[in-house]
C-alpha positions as CSV (number, residue, x, y, z in Angstrom):
1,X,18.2,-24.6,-53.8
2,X,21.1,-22.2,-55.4
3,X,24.8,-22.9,-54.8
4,X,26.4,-20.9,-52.7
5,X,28.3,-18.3,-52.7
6,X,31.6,-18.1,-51.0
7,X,31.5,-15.5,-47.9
8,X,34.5,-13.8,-49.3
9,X,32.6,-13.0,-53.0
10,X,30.6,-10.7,-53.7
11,X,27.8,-11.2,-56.5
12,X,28.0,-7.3,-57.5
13,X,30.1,-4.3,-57.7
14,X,29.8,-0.5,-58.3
15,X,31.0,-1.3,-62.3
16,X,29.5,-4.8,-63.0
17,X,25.7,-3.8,-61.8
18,X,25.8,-2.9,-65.7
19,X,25.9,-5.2,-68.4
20,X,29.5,-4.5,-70.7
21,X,29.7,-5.0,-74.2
22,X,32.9,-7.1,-75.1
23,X,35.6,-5.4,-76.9
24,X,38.0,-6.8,-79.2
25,X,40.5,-4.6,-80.7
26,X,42.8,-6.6,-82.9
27,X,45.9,-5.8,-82.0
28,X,48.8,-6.6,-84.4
29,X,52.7,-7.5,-82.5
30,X,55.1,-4.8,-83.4
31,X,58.0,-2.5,-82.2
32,X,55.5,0.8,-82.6
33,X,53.0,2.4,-80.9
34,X,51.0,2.4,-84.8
35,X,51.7,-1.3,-84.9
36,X,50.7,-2.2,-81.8
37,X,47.3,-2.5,-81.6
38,X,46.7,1.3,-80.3
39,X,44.0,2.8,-78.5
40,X,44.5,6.5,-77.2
41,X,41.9,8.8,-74.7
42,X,42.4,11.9,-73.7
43,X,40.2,14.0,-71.7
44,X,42.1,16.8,-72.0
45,X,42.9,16.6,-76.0
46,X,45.9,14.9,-76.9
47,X,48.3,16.8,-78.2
48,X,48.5,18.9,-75.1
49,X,48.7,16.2,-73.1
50,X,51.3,14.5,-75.4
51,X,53.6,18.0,-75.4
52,X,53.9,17.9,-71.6
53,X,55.2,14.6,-71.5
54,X,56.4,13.7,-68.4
55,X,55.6,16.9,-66.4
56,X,52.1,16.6,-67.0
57,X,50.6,19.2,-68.4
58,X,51.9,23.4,-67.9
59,X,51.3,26.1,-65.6
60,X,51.6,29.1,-64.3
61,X,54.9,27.8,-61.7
62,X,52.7,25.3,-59.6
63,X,52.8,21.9,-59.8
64,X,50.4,19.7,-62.7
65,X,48.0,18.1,-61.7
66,X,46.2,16.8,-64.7
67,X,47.2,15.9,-68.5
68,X,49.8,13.3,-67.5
69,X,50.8,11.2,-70.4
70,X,50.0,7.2,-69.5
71,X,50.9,4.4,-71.7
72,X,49.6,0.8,-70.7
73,X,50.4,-2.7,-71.8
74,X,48.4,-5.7,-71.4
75,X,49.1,-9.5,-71.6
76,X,48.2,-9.0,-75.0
77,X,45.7,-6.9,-76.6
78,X,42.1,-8.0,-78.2
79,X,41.4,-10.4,-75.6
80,X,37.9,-9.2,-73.8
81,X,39.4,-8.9,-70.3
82,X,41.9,-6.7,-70.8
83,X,40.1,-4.4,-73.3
84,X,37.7,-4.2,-70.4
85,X,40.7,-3.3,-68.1
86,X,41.2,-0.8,-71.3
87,X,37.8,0.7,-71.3
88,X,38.4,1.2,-67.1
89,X,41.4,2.7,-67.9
90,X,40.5,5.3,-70.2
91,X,37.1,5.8,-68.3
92,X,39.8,7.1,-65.1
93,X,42.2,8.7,-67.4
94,X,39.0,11.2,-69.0
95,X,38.2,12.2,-65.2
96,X,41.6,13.2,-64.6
97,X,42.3,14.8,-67.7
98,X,45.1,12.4,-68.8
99,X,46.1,11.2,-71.9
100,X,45.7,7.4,-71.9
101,X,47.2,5.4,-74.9
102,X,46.9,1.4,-74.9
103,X,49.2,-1.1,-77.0
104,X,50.6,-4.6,-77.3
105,X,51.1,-7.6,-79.1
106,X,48.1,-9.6,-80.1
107,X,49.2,-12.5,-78.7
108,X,51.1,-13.3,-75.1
109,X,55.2,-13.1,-75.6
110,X,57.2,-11.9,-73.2
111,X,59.7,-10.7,-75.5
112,X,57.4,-8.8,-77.9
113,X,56.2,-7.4,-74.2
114,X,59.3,-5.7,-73.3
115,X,60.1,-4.5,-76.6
116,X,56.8,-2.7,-76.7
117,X,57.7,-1.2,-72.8
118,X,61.2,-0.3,-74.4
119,X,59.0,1.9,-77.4
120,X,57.3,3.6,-74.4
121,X,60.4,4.6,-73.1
122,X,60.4,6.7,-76.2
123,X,57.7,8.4,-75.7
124,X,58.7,9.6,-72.9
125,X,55.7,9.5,-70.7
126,X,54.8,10.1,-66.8
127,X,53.6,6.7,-66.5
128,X,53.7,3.2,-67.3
129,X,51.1,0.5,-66.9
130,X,52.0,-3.4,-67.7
131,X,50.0,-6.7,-67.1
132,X,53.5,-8.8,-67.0
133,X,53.5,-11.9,-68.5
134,X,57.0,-12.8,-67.1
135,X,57.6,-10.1,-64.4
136,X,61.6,-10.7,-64.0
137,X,61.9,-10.9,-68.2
138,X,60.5,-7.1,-68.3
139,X,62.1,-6.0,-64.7
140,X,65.3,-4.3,-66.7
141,X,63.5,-1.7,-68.6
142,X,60.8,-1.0,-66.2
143,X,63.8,-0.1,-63.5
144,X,65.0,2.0,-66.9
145,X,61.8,3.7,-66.9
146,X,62.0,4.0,-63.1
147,X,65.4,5.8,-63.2
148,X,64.3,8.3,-65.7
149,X,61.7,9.4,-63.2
150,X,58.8,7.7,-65.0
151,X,55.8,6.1,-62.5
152,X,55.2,2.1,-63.1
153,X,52.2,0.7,-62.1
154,X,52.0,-3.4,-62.6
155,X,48.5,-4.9,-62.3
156,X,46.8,-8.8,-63.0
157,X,50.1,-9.8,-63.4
158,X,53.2,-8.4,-61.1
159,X,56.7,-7.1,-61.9
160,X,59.4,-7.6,-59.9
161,X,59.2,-5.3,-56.7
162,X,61.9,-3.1,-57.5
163,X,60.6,-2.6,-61.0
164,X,57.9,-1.0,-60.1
165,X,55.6,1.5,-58.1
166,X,52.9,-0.6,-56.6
167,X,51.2,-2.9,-58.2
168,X,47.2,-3.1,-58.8
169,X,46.2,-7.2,-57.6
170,X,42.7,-8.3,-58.5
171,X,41.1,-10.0,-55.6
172,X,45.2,-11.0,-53.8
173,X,46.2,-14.1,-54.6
174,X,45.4,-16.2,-51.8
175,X,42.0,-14.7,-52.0
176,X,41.6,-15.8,-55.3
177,X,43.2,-19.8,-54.4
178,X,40.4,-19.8,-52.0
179,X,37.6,-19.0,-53.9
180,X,38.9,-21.4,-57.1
181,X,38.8,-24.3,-54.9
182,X,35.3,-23.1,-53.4
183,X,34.0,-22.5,-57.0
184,X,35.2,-26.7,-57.4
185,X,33.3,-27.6,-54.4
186,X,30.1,-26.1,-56.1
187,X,30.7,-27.9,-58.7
188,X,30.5,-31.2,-56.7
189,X,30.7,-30.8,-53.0
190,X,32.2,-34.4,-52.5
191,X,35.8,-33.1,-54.1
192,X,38.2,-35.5,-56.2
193,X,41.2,-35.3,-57.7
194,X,42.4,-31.8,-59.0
195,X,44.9,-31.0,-62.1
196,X,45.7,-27.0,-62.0
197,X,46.5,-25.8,-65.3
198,X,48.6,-22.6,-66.0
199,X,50.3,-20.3,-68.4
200,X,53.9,-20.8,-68.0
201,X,56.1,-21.2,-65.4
202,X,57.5,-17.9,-65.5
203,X,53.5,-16.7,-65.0
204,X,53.7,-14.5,-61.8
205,X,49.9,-14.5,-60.8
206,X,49.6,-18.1,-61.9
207,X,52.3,-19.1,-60.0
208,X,51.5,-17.8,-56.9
209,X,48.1,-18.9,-57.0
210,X,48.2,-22.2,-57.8
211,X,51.4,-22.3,-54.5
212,X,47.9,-21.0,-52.4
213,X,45.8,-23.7,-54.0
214,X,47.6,-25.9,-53.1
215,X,48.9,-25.5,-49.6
216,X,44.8,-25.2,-48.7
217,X,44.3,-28.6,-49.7
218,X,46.9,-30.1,-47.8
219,X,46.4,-27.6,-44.6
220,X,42.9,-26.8,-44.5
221,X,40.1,-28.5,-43.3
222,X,37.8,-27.2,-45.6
223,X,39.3,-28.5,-48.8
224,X,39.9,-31.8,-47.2
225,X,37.8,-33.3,-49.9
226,X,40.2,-32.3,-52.7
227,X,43.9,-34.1,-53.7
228,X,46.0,-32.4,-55.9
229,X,48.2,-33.9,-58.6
230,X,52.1,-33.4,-58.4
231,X,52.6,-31.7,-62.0
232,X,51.2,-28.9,-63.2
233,X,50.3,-28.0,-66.9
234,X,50.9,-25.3,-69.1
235,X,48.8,-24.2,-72.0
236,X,50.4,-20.5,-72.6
237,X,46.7,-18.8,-72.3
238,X,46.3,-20.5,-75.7
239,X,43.0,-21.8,-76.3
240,X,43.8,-24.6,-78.4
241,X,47.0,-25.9,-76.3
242,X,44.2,-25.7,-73.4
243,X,41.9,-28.1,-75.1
244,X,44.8,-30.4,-75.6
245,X,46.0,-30.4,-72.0
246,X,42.3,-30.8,-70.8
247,X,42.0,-33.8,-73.4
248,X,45.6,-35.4,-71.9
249,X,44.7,-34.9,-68.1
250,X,42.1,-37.0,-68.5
251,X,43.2,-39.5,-70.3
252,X,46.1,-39.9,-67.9
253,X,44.1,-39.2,-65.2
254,X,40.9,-41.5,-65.4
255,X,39.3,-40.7,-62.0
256,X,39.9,-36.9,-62.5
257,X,37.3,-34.7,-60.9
258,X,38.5,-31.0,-61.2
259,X,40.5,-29.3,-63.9
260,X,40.9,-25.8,-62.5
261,X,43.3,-22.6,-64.2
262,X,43.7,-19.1,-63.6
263,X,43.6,-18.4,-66.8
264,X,40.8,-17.4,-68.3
265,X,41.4,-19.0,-72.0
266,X,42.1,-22.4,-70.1
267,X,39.1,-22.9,-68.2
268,X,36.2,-22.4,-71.2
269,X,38.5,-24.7,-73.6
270,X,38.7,-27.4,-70.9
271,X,34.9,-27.0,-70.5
272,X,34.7,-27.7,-74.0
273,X,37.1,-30.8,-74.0
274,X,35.3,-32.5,-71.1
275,X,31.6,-32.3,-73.1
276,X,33.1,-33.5,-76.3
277,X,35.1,-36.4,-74.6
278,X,31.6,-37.2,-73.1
279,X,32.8,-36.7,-69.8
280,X,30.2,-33.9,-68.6
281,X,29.2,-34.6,-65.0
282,X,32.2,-36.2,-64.2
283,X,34.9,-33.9,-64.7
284,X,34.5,-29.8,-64.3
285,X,36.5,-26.9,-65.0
286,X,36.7,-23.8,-63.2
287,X,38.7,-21.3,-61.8
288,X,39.2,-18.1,-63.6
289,X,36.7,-16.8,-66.1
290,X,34.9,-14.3,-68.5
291,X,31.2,-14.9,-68.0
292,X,30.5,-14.5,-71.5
293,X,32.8,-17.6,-71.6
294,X,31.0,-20.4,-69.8
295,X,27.3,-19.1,-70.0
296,X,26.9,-22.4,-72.5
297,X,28.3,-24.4,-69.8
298,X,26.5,-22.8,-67.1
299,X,23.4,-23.6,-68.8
300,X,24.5,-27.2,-70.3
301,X,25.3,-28.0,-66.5
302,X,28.6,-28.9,-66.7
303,X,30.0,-26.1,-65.2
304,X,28.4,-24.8,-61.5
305,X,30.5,-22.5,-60.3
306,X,33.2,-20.1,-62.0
307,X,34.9,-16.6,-61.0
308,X,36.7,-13.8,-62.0
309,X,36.7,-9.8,-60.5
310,X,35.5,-6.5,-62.5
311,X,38.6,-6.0,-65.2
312,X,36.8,-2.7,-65.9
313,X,37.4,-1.7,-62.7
314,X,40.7,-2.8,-62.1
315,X,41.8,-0.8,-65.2
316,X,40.2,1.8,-63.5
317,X,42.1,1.7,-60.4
318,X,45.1,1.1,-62.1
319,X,45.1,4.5,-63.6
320,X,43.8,6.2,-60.4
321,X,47.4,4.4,-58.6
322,X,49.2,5.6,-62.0
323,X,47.8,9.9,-61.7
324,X,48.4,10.1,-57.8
325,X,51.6,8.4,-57.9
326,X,53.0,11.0,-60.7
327,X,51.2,14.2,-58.7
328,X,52.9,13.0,-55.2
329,X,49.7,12.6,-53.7
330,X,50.6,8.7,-53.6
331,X,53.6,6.6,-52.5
332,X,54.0,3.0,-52.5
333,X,54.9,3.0,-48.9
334,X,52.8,0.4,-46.8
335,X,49.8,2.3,-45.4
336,X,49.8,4.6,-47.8
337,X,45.8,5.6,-49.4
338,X,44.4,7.4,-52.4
339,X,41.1,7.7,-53.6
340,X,39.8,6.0,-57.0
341,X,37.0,7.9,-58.0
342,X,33.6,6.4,-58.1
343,X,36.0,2.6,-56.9
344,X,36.6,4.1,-53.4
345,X,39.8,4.3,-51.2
346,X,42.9,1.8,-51.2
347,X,45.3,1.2,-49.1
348,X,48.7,0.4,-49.9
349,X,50.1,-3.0,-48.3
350,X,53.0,-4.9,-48.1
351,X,55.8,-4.0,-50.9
352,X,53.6,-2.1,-52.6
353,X,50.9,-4.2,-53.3
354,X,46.8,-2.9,-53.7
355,X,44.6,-5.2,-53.6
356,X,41.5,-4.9,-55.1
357,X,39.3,-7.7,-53.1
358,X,35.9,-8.2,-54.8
359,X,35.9,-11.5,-56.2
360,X,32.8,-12.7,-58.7
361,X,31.2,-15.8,-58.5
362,X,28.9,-17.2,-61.6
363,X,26.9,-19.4,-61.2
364,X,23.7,-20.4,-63.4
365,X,21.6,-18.3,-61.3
366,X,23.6,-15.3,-61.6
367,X,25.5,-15.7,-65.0
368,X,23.1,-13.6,-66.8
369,X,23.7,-10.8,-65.1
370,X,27.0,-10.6,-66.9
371,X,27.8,-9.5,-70.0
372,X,31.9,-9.5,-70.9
């Protein structure tokens, strides 16, 4: 019989019914745009685009409502899921005739994260878009960017609320704890101990998610099977780090069961630790994850169940949120709605906050059907 899928997931969505190529753009850490790992769309041609700045492109005494100028920064740049948020993002910016330019670090540091936001201040464009690795450390120049009338749009990872617009969350939070610890249970329905391994401390997303995680075990019924150690760990989204923390946990931890991280580096290099410690069977990761990934694992059998959302479409939305917030046509008032092209409507919730609610689950039934 196949594993279940939690009733919350969905299998499918309008953007991952394809297969995606993964992208890797290496991106190189710098103060500039040109050494920043750059990327730059524009369906309306560039340097038009570029010259209108933040007033979107010219006319004829009305209002613009295309050739916006957008710069986005991810976590960091050449990692798969966010140049799939990239190719999303560039995909919405050519419907809307908007110039779209992408850069970053090539590796996760907050610091290196704000300095590339400050460049963008520079350029003077009508709208920022940041994955925050620490949402308070870049809050000052994003409420910068705010005063000079520029639109911020935070997504995968939040900024502070008054640094920003509204913010684009994959799945919500809460949604996502959920479907983690369901994604566990399919990997052995009788539950055991659970170590949750994150980025940092300062890691919004993580953070919050892990909170979630943890206040289902002890609360509801449904995860009764599942403890949770005290401490959590934190590997920096760094791939080797993550193999060495999965290594540690179970040596400290003998009768671990579940090693589960929202980050998607963590949970493949645990996967790896627990088959070369010869522990497959016994111990599984899971939680967030590229399906390109874990298909080894999928089809090894020591992984059952893993998930993730469509980063191509939440780089989509993102710029959607971004255009409709700079034309007027969207506020981040609570109720607020806006149409994302071919994604659908959104509503805007609590303190600005869209959430995008279309969890994946892999499984080794489905995990071919993937391809980023």
């Amino acid at each position: 019989m196949s594993p279940r899928t939690p009733s919350d997931a969905v299998p499918t969505n309008q953007f991952s019914r394809r297969r995606f190529g993964a992208v890797a753009l290496g991106g190189v850490a710098g103060l500039g745009l040109a050494a920043c790992g750059v990327s730059s769309k524009d369906g309306a041609g560039s340097a038009g685009a570029a010259a209108a700045g933040s007033s979107g492109a010219a006319g004829s005494g009305s209002a613009p409502t295309s050739g916006f100028t957008l710069l986005e920064t991810p976590k960091w740049t050449g990692f798969p899921y966010f140049e799939q948020a990239r190719i999303g993002g560039e995909k919405a910016a050519k419907e809307l005739a908007d110039s779209f330019t992408y850069a970053g670090a090539d590796h996760p540091d907050s610091s290196l994260q704000t300095e590339t936001l400050q460049n963008f201040l520079t350029q003077r464009p009508s709208a920022i878009l940041v994955a925050a690795i620490d949402g308070d450390a870049i809050a000052p120049v994003l409420k910068k960017a705010r005063q000079q009338g520029i639109k911020v749009v935070s997504f995968e990872g939040d900024a502070a609320v008054d640094a920003r617009d509204v913010f684009c969350n994959p799945v919500g939070y809460e949604l996502i704890a959920t479907t983690e610890l369901d994604c566990a249970l399919l990997n052995d329905p009788d539950g055991g101990k659970v170590a949750f391994v994150a980025a940092s401390p300062t890691a919004p997303n993580h953070t919050a998610i892990i909170k979630y995680m943890r206040e289902h075990i002890e609360n509801d019924p449904k995860y009764a099977k599942l403890t949770a150690i005290d401490d959590v760990q934190y590997a920096n989204d760094d791939d080797a780090t993550s193999y060495n923390v999965a290594v540690n946990l179970m040596q400290a931890h003998p009768d671990l069961k579940f090693i589960i991280s929202p980050s998607s580096v963590s949970v493949p290099a645990a996967a790896r630790a627990i088959v070369a410690s010869g522990r497959k069977g016994k111990v599984y990761a899971t939680g967030q994850t590229l399906p390109n990934s874990v298909k080894e694992f999928m089809k090894d059998g020591s992984m059952k169940a893993s998930m993730m959302w469509d980063p191509q479409e939440l780089g989509y939305i993102a710029v959607y949120a971004a255009h409709h917030l700079i034309t007027g046509d969207l506020t981040g008032e609570e109720g607020a709605t806006f149409e994302a092209g071919s994604a659908g409507k959104f509503t805007v919730g609590k303190d600005g906050e869209i959430v995008y609610k279309k969890p994946l689950v892999f499984t080794p039934d489905n995990i071919d059907d993937f391809d980023f």
